[in-house]
MIDOSE-1310 file (N, C-alpha, C; in nm, 2 decimals, decimal comma, always signed):
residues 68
xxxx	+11,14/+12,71/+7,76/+11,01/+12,68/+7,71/+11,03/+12,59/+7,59; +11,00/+12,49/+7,57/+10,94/+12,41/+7,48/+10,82/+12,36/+7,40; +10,79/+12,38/+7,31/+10,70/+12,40/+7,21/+10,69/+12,25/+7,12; +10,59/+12,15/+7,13/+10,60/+12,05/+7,13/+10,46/+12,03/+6,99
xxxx	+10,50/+12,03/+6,90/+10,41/+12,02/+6,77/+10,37/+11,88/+6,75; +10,48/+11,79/+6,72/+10,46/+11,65/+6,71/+10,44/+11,55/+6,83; +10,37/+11,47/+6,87/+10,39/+11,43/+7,01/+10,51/+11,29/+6,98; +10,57/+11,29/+7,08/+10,67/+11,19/+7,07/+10,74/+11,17/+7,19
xxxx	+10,88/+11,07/+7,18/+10,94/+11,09/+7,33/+10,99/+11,17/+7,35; +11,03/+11,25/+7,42/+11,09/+11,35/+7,44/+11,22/+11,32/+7,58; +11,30/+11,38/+7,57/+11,45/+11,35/+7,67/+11,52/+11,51/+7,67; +11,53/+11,58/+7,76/+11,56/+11,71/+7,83/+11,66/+11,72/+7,93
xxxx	+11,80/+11,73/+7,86/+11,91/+11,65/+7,95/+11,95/+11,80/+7,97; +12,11/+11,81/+8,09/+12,16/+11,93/+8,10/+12,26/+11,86/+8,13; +12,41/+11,96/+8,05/+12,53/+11,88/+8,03/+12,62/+12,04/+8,12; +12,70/+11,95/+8,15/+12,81/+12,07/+8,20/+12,90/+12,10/+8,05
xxxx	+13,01/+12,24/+8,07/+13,12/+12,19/+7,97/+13,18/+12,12/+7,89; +13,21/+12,05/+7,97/+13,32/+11,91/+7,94/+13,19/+11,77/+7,85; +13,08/+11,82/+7,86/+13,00/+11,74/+7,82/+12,91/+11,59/+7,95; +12,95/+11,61/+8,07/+12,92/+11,54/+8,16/+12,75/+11,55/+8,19
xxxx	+12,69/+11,44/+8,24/+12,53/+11,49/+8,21/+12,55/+11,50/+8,36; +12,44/+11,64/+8,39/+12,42/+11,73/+8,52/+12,27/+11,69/+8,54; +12,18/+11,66/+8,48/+12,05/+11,67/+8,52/+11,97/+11,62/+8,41; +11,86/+11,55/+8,39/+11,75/+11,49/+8,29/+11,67/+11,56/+8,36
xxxx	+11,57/+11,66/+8,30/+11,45/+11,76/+8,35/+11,35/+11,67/+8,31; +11,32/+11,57/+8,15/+11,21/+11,48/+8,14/+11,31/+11,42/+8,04; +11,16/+11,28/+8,09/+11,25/+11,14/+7,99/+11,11/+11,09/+7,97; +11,02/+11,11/+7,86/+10,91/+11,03/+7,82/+10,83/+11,11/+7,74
xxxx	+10,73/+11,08/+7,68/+10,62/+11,12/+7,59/+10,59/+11,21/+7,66; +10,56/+11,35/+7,53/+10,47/+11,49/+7,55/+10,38/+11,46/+7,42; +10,27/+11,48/+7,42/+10,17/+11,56/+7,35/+10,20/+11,74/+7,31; +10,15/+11,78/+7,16/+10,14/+11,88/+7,12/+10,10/+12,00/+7,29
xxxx	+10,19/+12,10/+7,27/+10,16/+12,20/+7,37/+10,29/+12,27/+7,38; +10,31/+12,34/+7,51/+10,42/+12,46/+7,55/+10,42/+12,38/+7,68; +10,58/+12,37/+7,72/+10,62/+12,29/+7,82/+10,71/+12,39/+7,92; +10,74/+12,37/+8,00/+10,84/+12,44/+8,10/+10,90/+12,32/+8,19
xxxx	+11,03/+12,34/+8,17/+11,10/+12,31/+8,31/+11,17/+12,34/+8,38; +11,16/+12,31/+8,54/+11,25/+12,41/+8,58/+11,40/+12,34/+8,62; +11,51/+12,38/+8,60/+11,68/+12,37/+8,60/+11,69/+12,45/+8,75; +11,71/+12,35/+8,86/+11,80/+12,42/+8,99/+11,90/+12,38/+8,97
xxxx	+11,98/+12,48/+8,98/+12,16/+12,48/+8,97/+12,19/+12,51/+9,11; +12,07/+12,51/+9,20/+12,15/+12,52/+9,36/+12,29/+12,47/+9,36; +12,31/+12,33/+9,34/+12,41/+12,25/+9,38/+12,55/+12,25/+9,29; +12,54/+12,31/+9,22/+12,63/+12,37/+9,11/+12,67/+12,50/+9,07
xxxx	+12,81/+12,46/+9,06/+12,91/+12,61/+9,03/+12,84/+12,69/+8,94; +12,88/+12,81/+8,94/+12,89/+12,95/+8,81/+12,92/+12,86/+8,71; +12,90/+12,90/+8,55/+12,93/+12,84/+8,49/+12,84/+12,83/+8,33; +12,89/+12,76/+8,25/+12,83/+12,69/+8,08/+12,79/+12,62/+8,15
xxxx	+12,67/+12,56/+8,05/+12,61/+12,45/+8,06/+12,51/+12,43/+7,94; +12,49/+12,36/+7,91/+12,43/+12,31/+7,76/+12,31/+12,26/+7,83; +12,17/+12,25/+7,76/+12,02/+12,15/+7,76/+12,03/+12,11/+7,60; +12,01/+11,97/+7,64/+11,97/+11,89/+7,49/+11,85/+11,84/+7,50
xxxx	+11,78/+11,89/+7,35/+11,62/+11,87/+7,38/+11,58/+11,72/+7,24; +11,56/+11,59/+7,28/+11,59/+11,49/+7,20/+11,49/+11,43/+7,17; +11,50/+11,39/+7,05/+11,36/+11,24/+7,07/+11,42/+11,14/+6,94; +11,35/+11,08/+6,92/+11,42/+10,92/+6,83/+11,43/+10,97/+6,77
xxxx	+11,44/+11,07/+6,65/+11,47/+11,12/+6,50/+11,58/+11,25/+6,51; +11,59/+11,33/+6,63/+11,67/+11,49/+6,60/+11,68/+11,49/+6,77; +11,81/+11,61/+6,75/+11,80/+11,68/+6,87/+11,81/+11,84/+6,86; +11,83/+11,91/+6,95/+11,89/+12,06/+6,98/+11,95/+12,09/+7,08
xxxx	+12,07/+12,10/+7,08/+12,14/+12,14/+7,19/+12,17/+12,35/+7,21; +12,13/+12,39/+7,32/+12,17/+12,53/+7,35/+12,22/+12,52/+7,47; +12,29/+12,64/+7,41/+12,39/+12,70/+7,54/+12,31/+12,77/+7,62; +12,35/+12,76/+7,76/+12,28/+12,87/+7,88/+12,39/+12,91/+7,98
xxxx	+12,38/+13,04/+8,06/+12,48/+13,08/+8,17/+12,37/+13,07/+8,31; +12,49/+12,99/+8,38/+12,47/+12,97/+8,54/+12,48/+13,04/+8,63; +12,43/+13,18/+8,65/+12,52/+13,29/+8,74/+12,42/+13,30/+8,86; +12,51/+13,27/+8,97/+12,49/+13,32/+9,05/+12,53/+13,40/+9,17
């Protein structure tokens, strides 16, 4: 869930380990609100994996587990 106070661009990447990008979930302008998106790891191992949540000024990177 993402929680979007300022509106701005927004970029919602998903990195493996090693730091390799696995998936962009969004790449463009949100408006203030609560966002969701959804991450299918069908096609991908068990595993770490990082989401980086970005825009022109900061980012946040968290850790998540892949289990399936």
């Amino acid at each position: 869930t993402l929680r979007v106070f300022v509106p701005d661009e927004y970029r919602v990447t998903v990195y493996d380990v090693v730091g390799k990008e696995v998936k962009i979930l969004h790449a463009g302008p949100l408006s203030s609100g609560v966002y969701r998106f959804l991450f299918d790891g069908g096609d991908l191992p068990s595993g770490i994996y990082f989401y980086e949540v970005s825009t022109p000024t900061s980012s946040k990177v968290t850790k998540m587990i892949l289990a399936k």
